[in-house]
VEXNULUM-87986 format. One record per residue (C-alpha): residue in one letter; x, y negated, z. Coordinates in steps of 0.001 Angstrom, whole numbers, plus 500000, padded with zeros to 6 digits. Layout:
% residues N
AXYZ
...
***
This chain:
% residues 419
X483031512201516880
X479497512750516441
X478253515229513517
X478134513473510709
X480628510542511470
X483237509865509486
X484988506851511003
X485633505100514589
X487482502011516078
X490254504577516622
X490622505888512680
X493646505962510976
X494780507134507585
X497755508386505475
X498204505500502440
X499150507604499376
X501830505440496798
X503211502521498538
X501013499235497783
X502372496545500297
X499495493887499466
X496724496313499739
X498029497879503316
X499199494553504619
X494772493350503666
X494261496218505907
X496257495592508786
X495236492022508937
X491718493135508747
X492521495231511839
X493927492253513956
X490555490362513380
X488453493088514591
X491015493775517481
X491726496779516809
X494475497750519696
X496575500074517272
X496950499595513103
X494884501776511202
X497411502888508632
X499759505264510622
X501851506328507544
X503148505931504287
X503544508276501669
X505861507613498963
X507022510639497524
X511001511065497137
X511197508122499301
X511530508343503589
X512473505856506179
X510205503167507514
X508794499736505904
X508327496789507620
X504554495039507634
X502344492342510112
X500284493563512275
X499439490241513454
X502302488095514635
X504362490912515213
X506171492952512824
X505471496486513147
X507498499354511549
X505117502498509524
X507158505483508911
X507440506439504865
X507419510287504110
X508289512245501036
X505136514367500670
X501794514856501928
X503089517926504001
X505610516096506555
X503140512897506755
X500126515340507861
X502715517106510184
X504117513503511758
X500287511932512059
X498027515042513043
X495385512389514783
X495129510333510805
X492568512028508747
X491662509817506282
X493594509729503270
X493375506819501130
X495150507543497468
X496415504419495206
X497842506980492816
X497265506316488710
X494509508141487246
X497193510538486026
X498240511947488948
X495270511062491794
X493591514459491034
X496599516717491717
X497585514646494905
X493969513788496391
X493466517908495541
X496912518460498257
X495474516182500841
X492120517909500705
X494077521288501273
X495320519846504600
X493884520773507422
X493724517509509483
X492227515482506555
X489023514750506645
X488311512032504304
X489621511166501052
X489296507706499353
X490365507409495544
X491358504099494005
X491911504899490615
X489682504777488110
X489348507017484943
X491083510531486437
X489876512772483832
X486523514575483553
X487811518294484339
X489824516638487191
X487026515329488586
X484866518767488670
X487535520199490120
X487604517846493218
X483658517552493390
X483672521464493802
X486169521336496343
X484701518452498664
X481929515967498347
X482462512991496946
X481492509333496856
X481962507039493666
X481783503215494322
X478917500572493896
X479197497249492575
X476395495254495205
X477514496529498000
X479709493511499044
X476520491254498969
X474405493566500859
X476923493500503770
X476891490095503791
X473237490015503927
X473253492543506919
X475778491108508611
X474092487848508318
X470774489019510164
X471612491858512836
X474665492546515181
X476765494075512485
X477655497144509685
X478377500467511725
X479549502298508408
X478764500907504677
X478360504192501690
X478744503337497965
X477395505308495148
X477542503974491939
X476697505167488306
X479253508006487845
X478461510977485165
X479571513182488442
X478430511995491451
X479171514247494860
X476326512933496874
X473475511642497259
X471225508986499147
X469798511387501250
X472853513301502084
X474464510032503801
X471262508791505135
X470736512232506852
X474092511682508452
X473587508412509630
X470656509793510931
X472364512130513449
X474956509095514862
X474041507819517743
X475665504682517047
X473328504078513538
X470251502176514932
X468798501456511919
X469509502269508317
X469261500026504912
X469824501141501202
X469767499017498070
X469174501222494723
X470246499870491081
X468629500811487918
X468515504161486755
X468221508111487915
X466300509661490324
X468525509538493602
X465453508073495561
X463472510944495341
X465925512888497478
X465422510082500480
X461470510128499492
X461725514017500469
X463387513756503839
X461403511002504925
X458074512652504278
X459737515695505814
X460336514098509328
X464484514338508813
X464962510797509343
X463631509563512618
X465251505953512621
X463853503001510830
X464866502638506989
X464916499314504745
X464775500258501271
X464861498252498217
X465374499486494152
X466412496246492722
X465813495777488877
X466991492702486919
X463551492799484857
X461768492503488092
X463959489659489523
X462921487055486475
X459040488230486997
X459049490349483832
X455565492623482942
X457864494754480710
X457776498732481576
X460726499151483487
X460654502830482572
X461048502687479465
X464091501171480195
X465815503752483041
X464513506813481297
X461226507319482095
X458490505876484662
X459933507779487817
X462991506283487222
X461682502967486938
X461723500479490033
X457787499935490624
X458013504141491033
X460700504322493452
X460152501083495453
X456305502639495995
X457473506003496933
X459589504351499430
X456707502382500897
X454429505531500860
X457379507703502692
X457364505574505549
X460096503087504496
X459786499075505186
X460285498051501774
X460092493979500994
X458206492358497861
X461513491262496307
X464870491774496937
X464923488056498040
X462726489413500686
X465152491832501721
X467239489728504001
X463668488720506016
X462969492700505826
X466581494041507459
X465803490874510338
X462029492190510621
X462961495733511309
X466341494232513357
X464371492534515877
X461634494910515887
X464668497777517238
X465761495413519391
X462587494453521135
X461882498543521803
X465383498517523492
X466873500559521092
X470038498116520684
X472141496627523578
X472885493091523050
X476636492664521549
X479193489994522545
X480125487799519851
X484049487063519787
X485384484545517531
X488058486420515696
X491890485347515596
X493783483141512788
X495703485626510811
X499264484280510345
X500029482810507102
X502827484643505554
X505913482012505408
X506563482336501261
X502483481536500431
X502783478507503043
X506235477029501162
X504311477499498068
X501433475861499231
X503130472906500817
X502174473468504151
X505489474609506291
X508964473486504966
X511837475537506193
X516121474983506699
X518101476987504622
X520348479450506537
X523781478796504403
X525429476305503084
X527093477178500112
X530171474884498782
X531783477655495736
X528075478276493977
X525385476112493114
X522203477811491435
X520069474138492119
X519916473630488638
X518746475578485610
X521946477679485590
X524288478728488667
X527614476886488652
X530881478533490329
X532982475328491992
X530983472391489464
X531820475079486521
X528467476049484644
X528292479819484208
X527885479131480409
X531105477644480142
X532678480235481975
X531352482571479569
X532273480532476446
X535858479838477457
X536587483982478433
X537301483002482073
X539053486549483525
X538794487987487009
X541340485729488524
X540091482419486900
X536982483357488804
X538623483990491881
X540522480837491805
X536851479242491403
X535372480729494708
X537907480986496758
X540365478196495994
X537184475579494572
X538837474669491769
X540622476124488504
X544182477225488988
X546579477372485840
X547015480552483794
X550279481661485958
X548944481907488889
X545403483394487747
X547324485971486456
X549385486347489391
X546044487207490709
X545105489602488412
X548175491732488894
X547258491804492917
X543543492818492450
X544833495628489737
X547510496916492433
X545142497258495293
X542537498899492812
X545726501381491759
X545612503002495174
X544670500343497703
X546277499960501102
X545462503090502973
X548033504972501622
X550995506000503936
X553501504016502274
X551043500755502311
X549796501624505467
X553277502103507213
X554529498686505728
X551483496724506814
X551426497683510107
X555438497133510471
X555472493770509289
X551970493095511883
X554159493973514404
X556726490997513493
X559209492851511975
X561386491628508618
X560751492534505113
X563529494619504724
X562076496914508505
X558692496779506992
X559769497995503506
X562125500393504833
X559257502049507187
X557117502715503896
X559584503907501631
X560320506621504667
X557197508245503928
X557656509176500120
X557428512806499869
X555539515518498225
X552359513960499563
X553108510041498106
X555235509281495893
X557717511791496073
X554846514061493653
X556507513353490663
X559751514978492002
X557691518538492157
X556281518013488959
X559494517640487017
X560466520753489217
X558019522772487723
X557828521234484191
X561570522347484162
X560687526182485605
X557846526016482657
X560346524840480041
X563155527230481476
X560459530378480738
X559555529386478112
X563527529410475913
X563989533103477815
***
C-alpha cells in the first residue's frame, strides 16, 4: 500500500464479539462492489472456536471463530483491520490487545461511552478517529457528482480526539489513488486551522473542497456565530474565509457544495488527472428466506409431516391431547409414550407396563454382558430358554455375580471383627 493508506479492494479484518447482522451488512456490501473474496476473514468470539455459517452472496461461505485475539492474528496474518463490537466495558482492554499485535493495523471501535482513562490510554498508544454524524449525507453528495469515495474519515465532537483534519488530509495527500479531496466542518473548535497551515505551507498539492457548515448560517441569520462556538475563530465566517484565503474552493453555502465538489470534479478531469471509470450496475443481494416468508413474498413446503404433535394452535397437543390437560390430569412417562408412539391413550396397565421397561433399561441398559449375550442369541433365532441361558452364563465377579464377593468380604470383616 501506499504511505498513508489504510484500506484497499483486498482489506480484510478480524470482527471482535460475534454480531451476525452487522457482519452479514458487510459481506453483502462486499458482493455489490464485487469484491472477489469477503472482507471479514475471521471471527473472534472468545471461549468459543469452530466456524459460523454466513452469505456471501448466493453462496454460503464458512468464517472460522477463534478464542482470542492471539490464534485469530496467527490464522489471518494478511487481515489487519480490527473492527471491535465489544461493550464499553470491555472494548478498551480488548481494542488495547489487538493494537499490541503486530499485523494490525487499524482498529475500529463500536461502542460508545468506554471510560475517560480508557480512552487516554488508547489515544497514547495509537491515533485515533471518533465518528461524525454528516458524514452519510456528504457521501451521498460526492458520490452523486464524481466517479466515487476512495476512503471517507469521521471526526466528530469527542472531549479526546486522536486526529485531526490535517493529519488525514495530509495522508490522502500522499495516495496516489486520492484525486481530489473534500471536508465538511460542524460547529465548534479550531480543527481548521491545522488544514489552513498545511495548505499555506505547500503540503497539500491536490485540489481541496472545504465547507464549515453552521445551522445559524443555513436560515440566513446576522447573529455572531462566535459567540456561539467560543469565540470568533471558531466561528464559521472565520474558518470558511481562511479556507478560501489558503487556497481551498470553498462554495457560498453548503447548498452550493454539491455544485462546488462537481466544479472542482470536472475541472480534475479535464487536466487528465482522472481516467474515466466503468459504471457496473451492481447485483440483487439475495433476500434471506425468513424476511421474504414474513414479508409475503416466497411461501415454502414444510419438510415433515408430523401425525403425534401438533403446535398449530396456541398450545402444542401430543396425539389431539392439549399439553394443558396433560399437565392437569398428572399424565406419567408412559401415558406420554403411549401418546407418541401408539397415537392414542393406553389404559393404566399397560402405561405402567411401560414404565417398568423404560426404568429397567435406565437401571443398566442393554450393553451389559448378560443383556448383550441374550440379545444377540435370540437375533440369531434361537429360543427363550438358549437366549436366557447364554446371559445367565456370564454372571460372575464382573456382572452380577458382585454381590457374591461382597458378602465374601462383609463376612471376613464381620469374622475380624468378633476375634
Amino acid at each position: 500500500m501506499a504511505t498513508g493508506q489504510l484500506f484497499s479492494r483486498t482489506t480484510q479484518a478480524l470482527f471482535y464479539n460475534y454480531k451476525e447482522f452487522p457482519i452479514q451488512r458487510m459481506l453483502d456490501f462486499d458482493f455489490l462492489c464485487g469484491r472477489e473474496t469477503p472482507s471479514v476473514a475471521g471471527i473472534i468470539s472468545p471461549g468459543s472456536e469452530g466456524y459460523q455459517k454466513l452469505f456471501f452472496g448466493q453462496g454460503e461461505i464458512a468464517i472460522p471463530v477463534h478464542a482470542n485475539i492471539e490464534a485469530a492474528c496467527q490464522a489471518h496474518p494478511t487481515a489487519d483491520v480490527f473492527i471491535n463490537f465489544a461493550s464499553y466495558r470491555s472494548a478498551a482492554a480488548s481494542s488495547m490487545a489487538a493494537l499490541k499485535q503486530p499485523t494490525i493495523r487499524v482498529v475500529a471501535i463500536i461502542a460508545e461511552g468506554v471510560p475517560e482513562s480508557d480512552t487516554k490510554q488508547l489515544i497514547a498508544y495509537a491515533r485515533s478517529n471518533s465518528k461524525g454524524g454528516m458524514s452519510n449525507e456528504l457521501y451521498n453528495t460526492i458520490a452523486c457528482v464524481t466517479d466515487g469515495i476512495y476512503e471517507g474519515i469521521a471526526i466528530g465532537g469527542d472531549v479526546f480526539p486522536g486526529s485531526t483534519l490535517s493529519d488525514h488530509v495530509l495522508r490522502f495527500n500522499s495516495i496516489p489513488q486520492v484525486k481530489m479531496i473534500v471536508v465538511l466542518g460542524e460547529l465548534g473548535g479550531r480543527d481548521e486551522y491545522s488544514l489552513v497551515e498545511a495548505l499555506k505551507q505547500g503540503k497539500v498539492a491536490k485540489p481541496v473542497v472545504a465547507w464549515r457548515t453552521s445551522f445559524l448560517m443555513s436560515i440566513g441569520s446576522c447573529m455572531n456565530q462566535g459567540a456561539k462556538s467560543g469565540g470568533e475563530l471558531e466561528s464559521a465566517q472565520a474558518k470558511n474565509q481562511a479556507l478560501k484565503d489558503a487556497g481551498a474552493a470553498v462554495p457560498t453555502s453548503y447548498e452550493a457544495l454539491e455544485a462546488a465538489i462537481k466544479e472542482t470534479f470536472d475541472k480534475v478531469v479535464e487536466e487528465g488527472n482522472i481516467a474515466s471509470v466503468k459504471e457496473f450496475t451492481p447485483p440483487p443481494i439475495p433476500e434471506d428466506l425468513s424476511f421474504a416468508i414474513k414479508s409475503g413474498k416466497v411461501r415454502a413446503p414444510t419438510h415433515i409431516i408430523s401425525t403425534i404433535s401438533d403446535d398449530r394452535g396456541e398450545e402444542p397437543c401430543y396425539a389431539g391431547v392439549p399439553m394443558s390437560s396433560i399437565i392437569e390430569k398428572g399424565y406419567g412417562v408412559g401415558d406420554i409414550i403411549s401418546l407418541l408412539w401408539f397415537k392414542r391413550s393406553l389404559p393404566r396397565y399397560c402405561t405402567q407396563f411401560i414404565e417398568i421397561c423404560v426404568m429397567l433399561c435406565a437401571d443398566h441398559g442393554p450393553c451389559v454382558s448378560g443383556a448383550h449375550n441374550t440379545i444377540v442369541t435370540a437375533r440369531a433365532g434361537k429360543d427363550l430358554v438358549s437366549s436366557l441361558v447364554s446371559g445367565l452364563l456370564t454372571i460372575g465377579p464382573r456382572f452380577g455375580g458382585a454381590i457374591d464377593d461382597a458378602a465374601c468380604y462383609f463376612k471376613d470383616a464381620r469374622d475380624r471383627d468378633q476375634e
